[in-house]
C-alpha positions as CSV (number, residue, x, y, z in Angstrom):
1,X,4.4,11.8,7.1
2,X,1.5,13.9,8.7
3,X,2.2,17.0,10.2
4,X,-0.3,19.5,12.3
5,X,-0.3,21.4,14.9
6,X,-3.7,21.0,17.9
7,X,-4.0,23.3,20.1
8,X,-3.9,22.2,23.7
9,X,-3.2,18.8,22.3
10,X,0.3,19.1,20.4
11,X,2.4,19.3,17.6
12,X,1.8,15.9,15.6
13,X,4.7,14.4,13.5
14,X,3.0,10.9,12.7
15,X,5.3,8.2,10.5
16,X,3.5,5.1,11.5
17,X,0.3,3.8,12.1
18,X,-0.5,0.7,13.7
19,X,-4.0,-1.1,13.4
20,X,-5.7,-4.4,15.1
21,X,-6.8,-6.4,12.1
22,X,-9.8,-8.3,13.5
23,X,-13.0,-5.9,14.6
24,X,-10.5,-2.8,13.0
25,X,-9.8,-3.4,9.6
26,X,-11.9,-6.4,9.1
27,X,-15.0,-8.4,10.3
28,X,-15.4,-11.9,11.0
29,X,-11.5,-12.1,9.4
30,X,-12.7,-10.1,5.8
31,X,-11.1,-6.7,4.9
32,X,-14.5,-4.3,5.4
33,X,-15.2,-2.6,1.8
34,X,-13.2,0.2,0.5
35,X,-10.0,-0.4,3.4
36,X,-7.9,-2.1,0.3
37,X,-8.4,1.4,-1.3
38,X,-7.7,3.5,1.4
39,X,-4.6,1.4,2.5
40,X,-3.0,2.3,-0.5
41,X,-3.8,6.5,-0.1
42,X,-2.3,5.8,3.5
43,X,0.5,4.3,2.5
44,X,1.9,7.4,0.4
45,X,2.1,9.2,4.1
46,X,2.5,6.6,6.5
47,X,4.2,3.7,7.1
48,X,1.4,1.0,7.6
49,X,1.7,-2.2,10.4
50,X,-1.1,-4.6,11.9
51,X,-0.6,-6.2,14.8
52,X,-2.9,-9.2,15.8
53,X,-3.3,-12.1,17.0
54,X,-4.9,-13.7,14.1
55,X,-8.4,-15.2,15.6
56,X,-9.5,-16.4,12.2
57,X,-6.3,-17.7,10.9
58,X,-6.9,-15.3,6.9
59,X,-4.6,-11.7,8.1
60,X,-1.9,-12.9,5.5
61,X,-4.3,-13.9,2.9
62,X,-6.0,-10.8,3.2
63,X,-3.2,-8.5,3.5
64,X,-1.0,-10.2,1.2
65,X,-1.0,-7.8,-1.7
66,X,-0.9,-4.4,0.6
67,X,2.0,-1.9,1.5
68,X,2.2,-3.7,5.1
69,X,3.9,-5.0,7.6
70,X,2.0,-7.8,9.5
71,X,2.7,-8.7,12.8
72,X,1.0,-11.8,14.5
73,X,0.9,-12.1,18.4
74,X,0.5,-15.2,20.6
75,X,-2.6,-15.4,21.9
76,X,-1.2,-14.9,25.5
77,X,-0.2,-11.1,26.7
78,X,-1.8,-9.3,23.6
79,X,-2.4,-6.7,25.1
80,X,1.6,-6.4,26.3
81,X,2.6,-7.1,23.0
82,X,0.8,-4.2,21.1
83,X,1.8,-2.2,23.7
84,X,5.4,-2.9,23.5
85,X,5.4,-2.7,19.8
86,X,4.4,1.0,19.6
87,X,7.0,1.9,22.0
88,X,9.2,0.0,20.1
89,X,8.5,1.4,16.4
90,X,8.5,5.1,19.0
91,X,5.5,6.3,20.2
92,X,6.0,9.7,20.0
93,X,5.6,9.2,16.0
94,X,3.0,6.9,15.9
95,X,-1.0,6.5,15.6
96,X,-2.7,3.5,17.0
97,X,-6.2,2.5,15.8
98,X,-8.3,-0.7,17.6
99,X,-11.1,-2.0,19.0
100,X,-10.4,-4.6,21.3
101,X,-9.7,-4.8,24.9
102,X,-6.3,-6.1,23.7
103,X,-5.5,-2.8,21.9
104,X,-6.3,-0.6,25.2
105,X,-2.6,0.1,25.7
106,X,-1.4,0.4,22.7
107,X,-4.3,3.3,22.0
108,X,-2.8,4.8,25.2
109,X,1.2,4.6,24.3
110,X,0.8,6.3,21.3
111,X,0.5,9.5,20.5
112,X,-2.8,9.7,18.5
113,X,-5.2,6.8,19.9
114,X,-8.0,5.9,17.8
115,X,-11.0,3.9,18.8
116,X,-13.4,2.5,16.2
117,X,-16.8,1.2,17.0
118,X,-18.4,-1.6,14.7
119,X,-19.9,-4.6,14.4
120,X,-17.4,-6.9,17.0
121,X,-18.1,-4.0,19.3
122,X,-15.4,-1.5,21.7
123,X,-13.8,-2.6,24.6
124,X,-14.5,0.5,27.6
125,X,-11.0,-0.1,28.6
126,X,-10.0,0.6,25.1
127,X,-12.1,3.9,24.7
128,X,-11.2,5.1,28.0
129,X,-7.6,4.8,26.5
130,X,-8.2,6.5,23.3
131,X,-8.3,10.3,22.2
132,X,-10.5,9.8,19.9
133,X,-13.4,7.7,19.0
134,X,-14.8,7.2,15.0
135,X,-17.7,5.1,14.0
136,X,-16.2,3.1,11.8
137,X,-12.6,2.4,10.0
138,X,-13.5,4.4,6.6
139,X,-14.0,7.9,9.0
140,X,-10.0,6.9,10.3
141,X,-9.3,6.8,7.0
142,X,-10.8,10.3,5.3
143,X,-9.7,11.9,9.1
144,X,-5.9,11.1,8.2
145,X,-6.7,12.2,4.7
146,X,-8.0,15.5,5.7
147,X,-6.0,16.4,9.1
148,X,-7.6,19.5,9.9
149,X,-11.0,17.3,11.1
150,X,-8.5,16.1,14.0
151,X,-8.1,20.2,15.0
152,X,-11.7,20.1,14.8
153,X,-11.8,17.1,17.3
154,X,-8.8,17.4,19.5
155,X,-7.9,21.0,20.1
156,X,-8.4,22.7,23.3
């Protein structure tokens, strides 16, 4: 669990994370370096989920030896789906990072929404949606490791 207090912003008791797997965590269906690593800090404070819809067909592969829980989407309504989910595992608890116009919703149902910009790109949908953009998935990772940079970034 993360705890912390923004002013302006609110008192944050996160449990969960949810991420989008392809464009988020990985590139062209690969884990980006270092995310195995970090996975496994996160996973001391938060329960960890991916949500996706799978485009290159390796999510299982490359998340089978990870403190996960995977779910894959039908390629219809994805952007419905994530949503759903985060209101479903309760929102009020829960971070969501993505990238993709699919993950636009789900960003804005939860209560920390975090945008990453890489390689596959940023939907504006999905950053209009976020409260937070980073520049790549390893800045998520040491943000959640050091919570005080999210005061810095968030308070009013």
């Amino acid at each position: 669990m993360i705890k912390i207090d923004i002013p302006a912003f609110g008192n944050l008791t996160l449990k969960n994370i949810v991420f989008d797997f392809n464009g988020t965590l990985a590139i062209d269906g690969k884990l980006i370096a270092a995310v195995t690593k970090h996975i496994l800090l996160l996973s001391e404070k938060l329960d960890i989920f991916v949500i996706t819809a799978d485009t290159f067909g390796s999510v299982e592969k490359e998340l089978a030896k990870l403190p996960v829980t995977l779910k894959i989407i039908p390629a219809h309504n994805q952007t419905e789906y994530k949503k759903n989910f985060i209101i479903e595992l309760g929102k009020t608890n829960t971070i969501a990072v993505g990238n993709g116009n699919n993950d636009s919703l789900m960003l804005q149902e939860a209560k920390l929404g975090i945008a990453v910009l890489q390689k596959e790109g940023l939907s504006a949908n999905t950053l209009k949606n976020a409260d937070l953009l980073c520049g790549n998935i390893l800045d998520v990772f040491e943000l959640l490791q050091n919570p005080q940079r999210l005061v810095a970034s968030l308070r009013s």
